[in-house]
C-alpha positions as CSV (number, residue, x, y, z in Angstrom):
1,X,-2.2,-16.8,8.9
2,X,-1.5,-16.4,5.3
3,X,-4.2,-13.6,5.3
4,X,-2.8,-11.4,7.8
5,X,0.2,-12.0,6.4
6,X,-1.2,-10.3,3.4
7,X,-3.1,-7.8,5.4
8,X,0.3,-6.8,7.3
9,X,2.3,-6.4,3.8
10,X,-0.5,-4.4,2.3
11,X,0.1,-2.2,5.4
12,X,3.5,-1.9,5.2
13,X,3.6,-1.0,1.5
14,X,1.0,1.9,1.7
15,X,3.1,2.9,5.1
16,X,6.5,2.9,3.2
17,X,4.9,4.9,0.3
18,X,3.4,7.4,2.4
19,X,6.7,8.1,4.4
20,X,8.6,8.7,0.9
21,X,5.6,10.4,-1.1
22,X,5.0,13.1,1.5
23,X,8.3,14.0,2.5
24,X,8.8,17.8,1.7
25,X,11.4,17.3,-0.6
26,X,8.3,15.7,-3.1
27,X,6.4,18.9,-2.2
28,X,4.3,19.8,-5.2
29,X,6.2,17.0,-8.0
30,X,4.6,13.7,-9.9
31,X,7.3,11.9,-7.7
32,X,4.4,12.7,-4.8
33,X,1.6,11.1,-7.0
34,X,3.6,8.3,-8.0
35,X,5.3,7.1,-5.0
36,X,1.9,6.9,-4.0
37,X,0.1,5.1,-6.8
38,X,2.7,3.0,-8.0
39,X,1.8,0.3,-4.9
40,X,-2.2,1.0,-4.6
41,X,-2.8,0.6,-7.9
42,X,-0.3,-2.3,-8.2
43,X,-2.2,-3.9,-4.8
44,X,-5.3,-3.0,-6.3
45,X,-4.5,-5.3,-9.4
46,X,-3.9,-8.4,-7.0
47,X,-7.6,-7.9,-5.6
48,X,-8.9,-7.9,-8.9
49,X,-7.1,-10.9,-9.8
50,X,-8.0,-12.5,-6.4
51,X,-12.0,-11.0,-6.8
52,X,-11.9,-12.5,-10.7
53,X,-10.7,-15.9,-9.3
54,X,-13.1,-15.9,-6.4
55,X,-16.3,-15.3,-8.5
56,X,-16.8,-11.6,-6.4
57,X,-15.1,-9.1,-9.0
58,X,-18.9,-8.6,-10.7
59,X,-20.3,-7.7,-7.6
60,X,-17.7,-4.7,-6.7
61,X,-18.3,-3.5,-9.8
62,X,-22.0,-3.6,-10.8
63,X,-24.1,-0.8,-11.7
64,X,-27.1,0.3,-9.9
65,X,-29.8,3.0,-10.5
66,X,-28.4,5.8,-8.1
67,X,-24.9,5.3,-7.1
68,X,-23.8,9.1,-8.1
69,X,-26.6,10.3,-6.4
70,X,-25.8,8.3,-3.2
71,X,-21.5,9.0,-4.3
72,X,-22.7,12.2,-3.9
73,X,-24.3,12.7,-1.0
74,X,-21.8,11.1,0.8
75,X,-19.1,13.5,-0.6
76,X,-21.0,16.4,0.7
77,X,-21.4,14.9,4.4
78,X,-17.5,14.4,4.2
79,X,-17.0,17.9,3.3
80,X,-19.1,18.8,5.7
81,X,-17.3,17.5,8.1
82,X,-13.9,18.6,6.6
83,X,-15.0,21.9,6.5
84,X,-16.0,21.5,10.4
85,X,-12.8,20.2,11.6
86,X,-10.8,23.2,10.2
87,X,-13.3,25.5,11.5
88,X,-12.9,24.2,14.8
89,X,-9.8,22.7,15.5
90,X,-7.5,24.2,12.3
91,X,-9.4,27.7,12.5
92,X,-7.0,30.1,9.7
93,X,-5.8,32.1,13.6
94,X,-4.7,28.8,15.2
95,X,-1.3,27.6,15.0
96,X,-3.2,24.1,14.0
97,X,-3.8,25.7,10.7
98,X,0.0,25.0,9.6
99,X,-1.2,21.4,9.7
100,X,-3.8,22.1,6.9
101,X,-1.0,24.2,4.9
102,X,1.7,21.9,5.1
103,X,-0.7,19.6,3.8
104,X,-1.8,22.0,0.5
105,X,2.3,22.4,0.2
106,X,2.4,18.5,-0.8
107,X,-0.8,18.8,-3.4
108,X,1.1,21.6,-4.8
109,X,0.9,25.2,-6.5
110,X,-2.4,26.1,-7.2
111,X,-1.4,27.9,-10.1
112,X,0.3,24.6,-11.5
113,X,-2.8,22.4,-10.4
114,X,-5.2,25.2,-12.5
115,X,-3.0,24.5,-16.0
116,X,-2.5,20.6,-15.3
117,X,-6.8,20.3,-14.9
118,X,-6.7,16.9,-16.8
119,X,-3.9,15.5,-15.4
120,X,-5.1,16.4,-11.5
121,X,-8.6,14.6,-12.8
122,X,-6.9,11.6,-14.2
123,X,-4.9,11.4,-11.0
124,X,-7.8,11.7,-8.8
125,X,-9.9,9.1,-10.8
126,X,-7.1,6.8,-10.9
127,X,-6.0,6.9,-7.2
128,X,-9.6,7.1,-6.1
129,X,-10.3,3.6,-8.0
130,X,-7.7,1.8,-6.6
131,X,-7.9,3.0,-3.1
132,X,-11.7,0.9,-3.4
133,X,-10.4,-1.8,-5.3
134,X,-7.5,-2.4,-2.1
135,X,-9.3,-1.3,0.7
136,X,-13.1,-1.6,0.4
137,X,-12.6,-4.7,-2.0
138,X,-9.7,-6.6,-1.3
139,X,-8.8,-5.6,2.4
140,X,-12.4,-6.1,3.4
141,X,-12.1,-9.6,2.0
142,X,-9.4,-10.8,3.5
143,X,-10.9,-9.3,6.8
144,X,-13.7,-11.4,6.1
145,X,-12.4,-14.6,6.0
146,X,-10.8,-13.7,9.3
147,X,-13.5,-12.0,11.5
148,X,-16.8,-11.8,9.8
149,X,-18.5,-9.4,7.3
150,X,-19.9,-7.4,10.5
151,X,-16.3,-5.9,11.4
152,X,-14.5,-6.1,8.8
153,X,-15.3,-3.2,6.8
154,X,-14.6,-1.2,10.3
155,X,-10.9,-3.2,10.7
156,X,-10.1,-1.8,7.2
157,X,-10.9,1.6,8.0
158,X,-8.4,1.6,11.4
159,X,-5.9,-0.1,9.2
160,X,-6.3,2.6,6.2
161,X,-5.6,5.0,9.1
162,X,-2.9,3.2,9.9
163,X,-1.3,2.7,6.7
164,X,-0.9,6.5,6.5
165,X,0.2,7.1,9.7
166,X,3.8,7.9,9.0
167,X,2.6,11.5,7.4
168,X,2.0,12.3,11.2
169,X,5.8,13.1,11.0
170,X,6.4,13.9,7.4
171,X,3.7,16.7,7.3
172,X,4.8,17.6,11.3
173,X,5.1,21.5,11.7
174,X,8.0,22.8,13.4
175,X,5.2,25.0,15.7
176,X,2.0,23.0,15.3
177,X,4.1,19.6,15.6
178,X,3.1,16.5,14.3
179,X,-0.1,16.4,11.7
180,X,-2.5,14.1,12.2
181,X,-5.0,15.4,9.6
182,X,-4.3,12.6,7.1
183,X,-4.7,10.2,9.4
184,X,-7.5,11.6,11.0
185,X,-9.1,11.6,7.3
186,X,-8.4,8.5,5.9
187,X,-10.3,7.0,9.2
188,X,-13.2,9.1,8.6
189,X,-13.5,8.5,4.9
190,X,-12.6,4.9,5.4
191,X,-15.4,4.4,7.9
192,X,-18.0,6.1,5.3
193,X,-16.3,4.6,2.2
194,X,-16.3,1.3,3.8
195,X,-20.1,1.5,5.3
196,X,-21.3,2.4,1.9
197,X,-19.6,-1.1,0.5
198,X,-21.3,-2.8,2.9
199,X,-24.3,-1.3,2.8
200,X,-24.3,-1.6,-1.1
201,X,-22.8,-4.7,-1.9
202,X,-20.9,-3.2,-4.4
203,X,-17.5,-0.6,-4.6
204,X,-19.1,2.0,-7.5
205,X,-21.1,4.6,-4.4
206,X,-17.6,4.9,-3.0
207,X,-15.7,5.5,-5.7
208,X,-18.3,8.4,-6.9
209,X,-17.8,9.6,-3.5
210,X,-14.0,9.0,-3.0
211,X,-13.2,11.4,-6.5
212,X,-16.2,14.5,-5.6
213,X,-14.7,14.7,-2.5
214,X,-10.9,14.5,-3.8
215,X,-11.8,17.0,-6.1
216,X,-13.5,19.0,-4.2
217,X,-11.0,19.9,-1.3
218,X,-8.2,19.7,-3.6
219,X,-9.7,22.0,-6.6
220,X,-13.2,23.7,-5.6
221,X,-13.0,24.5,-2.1
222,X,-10.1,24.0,-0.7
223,X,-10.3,23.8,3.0
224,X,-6.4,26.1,3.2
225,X,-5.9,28.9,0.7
226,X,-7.4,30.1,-2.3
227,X,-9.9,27.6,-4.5
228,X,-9.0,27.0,-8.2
Protein backbone atom coordinates (compact mmCIF):
# COMPACT_ATOMS: atom_id res chain seq x y z
CA UNK A 1 0.00 0.00 0.00
CA UNK A 2 2.77 2.31 0.78
CA UNK A 3 3.57 2.25 -3.05
CA UNK A 4 0.43 3.37 -4.33
CA UNK A 5 0.36 5.60 -1.77
CA UNK A 6 3.39 7.09 -3.48
CA UNK A 7 2.11 6.43 -6.92
CA UNK A 8 -1.27 8.46 -5.99
CA UNK A 9 0.82 11.56 -4.43
CA UNK A 10 3.04 11.60 -7.46
CA UNK A 11 -0.29 11.94 -9.29
CA UNK A 12 -1.72 14.39 -7.46
CA UNK A 13 1.38 16.75 -7.48
CA UNK A 14 1.90 16.66 -11.39
CA UNK A 15 -2.20 17.15 -11.47
CA UNK A 16 -2.11 20.22 -9.09
CA UNK A 17 0.92 21.66 -11.07
CA UNK A 18 -0.66 21.29 -14.26
CA UNK A 19 -4.00 22.98 -13.20
CA UNK A 20 -1.91 26.16 -11.93
CA UNK A 21 0.98 26.13 -14.72
CA UNK A 22 -1.49 26.26 -17.60
CA UNK A 23 -4.05 28.44 -16.55
CA UNK A 24 -4.20 31.44 -18.98
CA UNK A 25 -3.27 33.92 -16.66
CA UNK A 26 0.58 31.99 -16.81
CA UNK A 27 0.21 32.26 -20.62
CA UNK A 28 3.63 32.86 -22.01
CA UNK A 29 5.64 33.66 -18.28
CA UNK A 30 8.57 31.48 -16.36
CA UNK A 31 5.70 31.12 -13.64
CA UNK A 32 4.37 28.43 -16.56
CA UNK A 33 7.82 26.63 -16.58
CA UNK A 34 8.21 26.70 -13.01
CA UNK A 35 5.02 25.69 -11.66
CA UNK A 36 5.72 22.86 -13.67
CA UNK A 37 9.32 21.86 -12.89
CA UNK A 38 9.47 22.89 -9.43
CA UNK A 39 7.54 19.24 -8.44
CA UNK A 40 8.99 16.93 -11.48
CA UNK A 41 12.29 17.77 -10.88
CA UNK A 42 11.81 17.80 -7.12
CA UNK A 43 9.98 13.99 -7.61
CA UNK A 44 12.61 13.18 -9.95
CA UNK A 45 15.27 13.74 -7.09
CA UNK A 46 13.45 11.15 -4.73
CA UNK A 47 13.77 8.43 -7.61
CA UNK A 48 17.32 9.03 -7.84
CA UNK A 49 17.70 8.80 -4.20
CA UNK A 50 15.42 5.68 -4.13
CA UNK A 51 17.33 4.23 -7.68
CA UNK A 52 20.98 5.10 -5.75
CA UNK A 53 19.67 3.22 -2.58
CA UNK A 54 18.26 0.31 -4.52
CA UNK A 55 21.50 -0.38 -6.58
CA UNK A 56 19.35 0.51 -10.18
CA UNK A 57 20.44 4.34 -10.62
CA UNK A 58 23.49 2.94 -12.99
CA UNK A 59 21.32 1.13 -15.05
CA UNK A 60 18.91 4.28 -15.97
CA UNK A 61 21.66 6.02 -16.75
CA UNK A 62 24.30 4.00 -18.73
CA UNK A 63 25.58 4.70 -22.00
CA UNK A 64 25.20 2.64 -25.00
CA UNK A 65 26.47 2.77 -28.64
CA UNK A 66 23.37 4.29 -30.35
CA UNK A 67 20.92 5.80 -28.12
CA UNK A 68 20.72 9.31 -30.16
CA UNK A 69 20.34 7.42 -33.09
CA UNK A 70 17.45 5.30 -31.62
CA UNK A 71 16.35 9.04 -29.35
CA UNK A 72 16.06 10.01 -32.63
CA UNK A 73 14.19 7.94 -34.52
CA UNK A 74 11.69 7.73 -32.09
CA UNK A 75 11.29 11.69 -32.08
CA UNK A 76 10.57 11.59 -35.74
CA UNK A 77 7.80 8.78 -35.43
CA UNK A 78 6.28 11.03 -32.65
CA UNK A 79 6.20 13.94 -34.97
CA UNK A 80 5.00 12.00 -37.33
CA UNK A 81 2.24 11.34 -35.57
CA UNK A 82 1.84 14.91 -34.11
CA UNK A 83 1.92 16.24 -37.37
CA UNK A 84 -1.00 13.63 -38.37
CA UNK A 85 -3.33 14.27 -35.63
CA UNK A 86 -3.42 18.08 -36.49
CA UNK A 87 -3.82 17.26 -40.09
CA UNK A 88 -6.71 15.21 -39.36
CA UNK A 89 -8.44 16.01 -36.45
CA UNK A 90 -7.02 19.88 -35.69
CA UNK A 91 -6.80 20.69 -39.55
CA UNK A 92 -5.87 24.97 -39.56
CA UNK A 93 -10.13 25.23 -41.04
CA UNK A 94 -11.57 23.21 -38.10
CA UNK A 95 -12.76 24.82 -35.09
CA UNK A 96 -10.39 21.91 -33.30
CA UNK A 97 -7.52 23.95 -34.39
CA UNK A 98 -8.19 26.48 -31.29
CA UNK A 99 -7.21 23.53 -29.26
CA UNK A 100 -3.67 23.47 -30.82
CA UNK A 101 -3.51 27.48 -30.43
CA UNK A 102 -4.49 27.79 -27.11
CA UNK A 103 -1.87 25.35 -26.50
CA UNK A 104 1.08 27.66 -28.43
CA UNK A 105 -0.58 30.67 -26.23
CA UNK A 106 0.80 28.83 -22.98
CA UNK A 107 4.55 28.11 -24.69
CA UNK A 108 4.44 31.59 -25.47
CA UNK A 109 5.45 34.49 -28.15
CA UNK A 110 7.49 33.18 -30.69
CA UNK A 111 9.23 36.23 -30.92
CA UNK A 112 10.20 36.00 -27.08
CA UNK A 113 10.96 32.12 -27.46
CA UNK A 114 13.54 33.21 -30.70
CA UNK A 115 15.70 35.80 -28.21
CA UNK A 116 15.42 33.47 -25.07
CA UNK A 117 17.08 30.23 -27.43
CA UNK A 118 19.31 29.14 -24.47
CA UNK A 119 16.97 29.46 -21.90
CA UNK A 120 14.01 27.49 -24.00
CA UNK A 121 17.03 24.66 -24.49
CA UNK A 122 17.93 24.62 -20.88
CA UNK A 123 14.26 24.39 -20.09
CA UNK A 124 13.58 21.61 -22.42
CA UNK A 125 16.71 19.59 -21.37
CA UNK A 126 15.85 20.05 -17.84
CA UNK A 127 12.09 19.15 -17.89
CA UNK A 128 12.83 16.45 -20.36
CA UNK A 129 15.29 14.71 -17.79
CA UNK A 130 13.18 14.67 -15.08
CA UNK A 131 10.06 13.69 -16.72
CA UNK A 132 12.38 10.12 -17.32
CA UNK A 133 13.84 10.13 -14.13
CA UNK A 134 9.85 10.27 -12.45
CA UNK A 135 7.98 8.46 -14.86
CA UNK A 136 10.07 5.91 -16.94
CA UNK A 137 12.41 5.41 -13.76
CA UNK A 138 10.78 5.92 -10.62
CA UNK A 139 6.97 5.42 -11.51
CA UNK A 140 7.82 2.26 -13.50
CA UNK A 141 9.51 1.00 -10.37
CA UNK A 142 7.07 1.38 -8.05
CA UNK A 143 4.71 -0.18 -10.74
CA UNK A 144 6.91 -2.97 -10.62
CA UNK A 145 6.88 -4.00 -7.34
CA UNK A 146 3.13 -3.93 -7.60
CA UNK A 147 2.16 -5.68 -10.94
CA UNK A 148 5.16 -6.96 -12.81
CA UNK A 149 7.79 -5.46 -15.27
CA UNK A 150 5.30 -6.57 -18.21
CA UNK A 151 2.62 -3.71 -17.35
CA UNK A 152 4.07 -1.53 -15.67
CA UNK A 153 5.73 0.65 -18.07
CA UNK A 154 2.07 0.74 -19.88
CA UNK A 155 0.30 1.74 -16.12
CA UNK A 156 2.82 4.70 -16.11
CA UNK A 157 1.88 5.93 -19.38
CA UNK A 158 -2.18 5.95 -18.47
CA UNK A 159 -1.19 7.58 -15.22
CA UNK A 160 1.25 10.31 -17.04
CA UNK A 161 -2.01 10.88 -19.04
CA UNK A 162 -3.68 11.24 -16.09
CA UNK A 163 -1.46 13.40 -14.24
CA UNK A 164 -2.12 16.07 -16.94
CA UNK A 165 -5.54 15.72 -17.26
CA UNK A 166 -6.66 18.85 -15.59
CA UNK A 167 -5.27 21.00 -18.82
CA UNK A 168 -8.44 19.39 -20.55
CA UNK A 169 -10.18 22.46 -18.83
CA UNK A 170 -7.43 24.88 -18.43
CA UNK A 171 -6.57 24.91 -22.25
CA UNK A 172 -10.66 24.42 -22.96
CA UNK A 173 -11.79 26.76 -25.82
CA UNK A 174 -14.81 28.68 -25.40
CA UNK A 175 -15.95 27.17 -29.26
CA UNK A 176 -13.80 24.05 -29.53
CA UNK A 177 -14.47 23.14 -25.72
CA UNK A 178 -12.35 21.20 -23.64
CA UNK A 179 -8.61 20.32 -25.01
CA UNK A 180 -7.58 17.04 -24.80
CA UNK A 181 -4.41 17.43 -26.85
CA UNK A 182 -2.08 17.29 -23.86
CA UNK A 183 -3.51 14.58 -22.57
CA UNK A 184 -3.89 12.80 -25.59
CA UNK A 185 0.11 13.44 -25.94
CA UNK A 186 1.55 12.66 -22.89
CA UNK A 187 -0.33 9.05 -23.46
CA UNK A 188 1.26 8.66 -26.72
CA UNK A 189 4.71 9.78 -25.81
CA UNK A 190 4.46 8.01 -22.54
CA UNK A 191 3.63 4.70 -24.24
CA UNK A 192 6.76 5.23 -26.73
CA UNK A 193 8.93 6.81 -23.94
CA UNK A 194 8.08 4.04 -21.64
CA UNK A 195 8.45 1.04 -24.34
CA UNK A 196 11.93 2.35 -25.24
CA UNK A 197 12.88 1.99 -21.23
CA UNK A 198 11.83 -1.22 -21.34
CA UNK A 199 13.02 -2.32 -24.26
CA UNK A 200 16.49 -0.71 -23.42
CA UNK A 201 17.01 -1.22 -19.87
CA UNK A 202 18.11 2.04 -19.45
CA UNK A 203 16.33 5.98 -19.41
CA UNK A 204 19.13 7.78 -21.92
CA UNK A 205 16.96 6.67 -25.74
CA UNK A 206 14.10 8.55 -24.05
CA UNK A 207 15.45 11.27 -22.95
CA UNK A 208 17.27 11.96 -26.54
CA UNK A 209 13.84 11.44 -27.78
CA UNK A 210 11.76 13.37 -25.07
CA UNK A 211 14.13 16.88 -25.81
CA UNK A 212 14.24 16.39 -30.21
CA UNK A 213 10.81 16.07 -30.02
CA UNK A 214 10.15 19.05 -27.36
CA UNK A 215 12.22 21.04 -29.41
CA UNK A 216 10.98 20.28 -32.40
CA UNK A 217 7.23 21.13 -32.02
CA UNK A 218 7.92 23.93 -29.83
CA UNK A 219 10.88 25.68 -31.97
CA UNK A 220 11.38 24.00 -35.59
CA UNK A 221 8.10 23.02 -36.70
CA UNK A 222 5.60 23.95 -34.78
CA UNK A 223 2.46 22.06 -35.41
CA UNK A 224 0.17 25.89 -34.91
CA UNK A 225 1.69 29.00 -36.31
CA UNK A 226 4.87 30.12 -37.66
CA UNK A 227 8.24 28.04 -36.84
CA UNK A 228 11.19 29.83 -35.16
Amino acid sequence: MRNVAYLAGIVLAIAAASHFAFELSRAGTSAFFLVMAVPTVALAALGVLRARHDGILKSWVSVKSGDFSRGFAAAVVLFGAAYAFTKTVAPPESIRASWLARLYLQLGDPTVLRKSVGAVVVAIIVMAIAEELLWRGLVVSLLEEQIGSRRAWVWAAVLYAVAHAPTIWALRDPVAGLNPVIVLAALGCGLVWGGMARAFGRLLPGVFSHVLFDWTVIMMFRLWGPSI
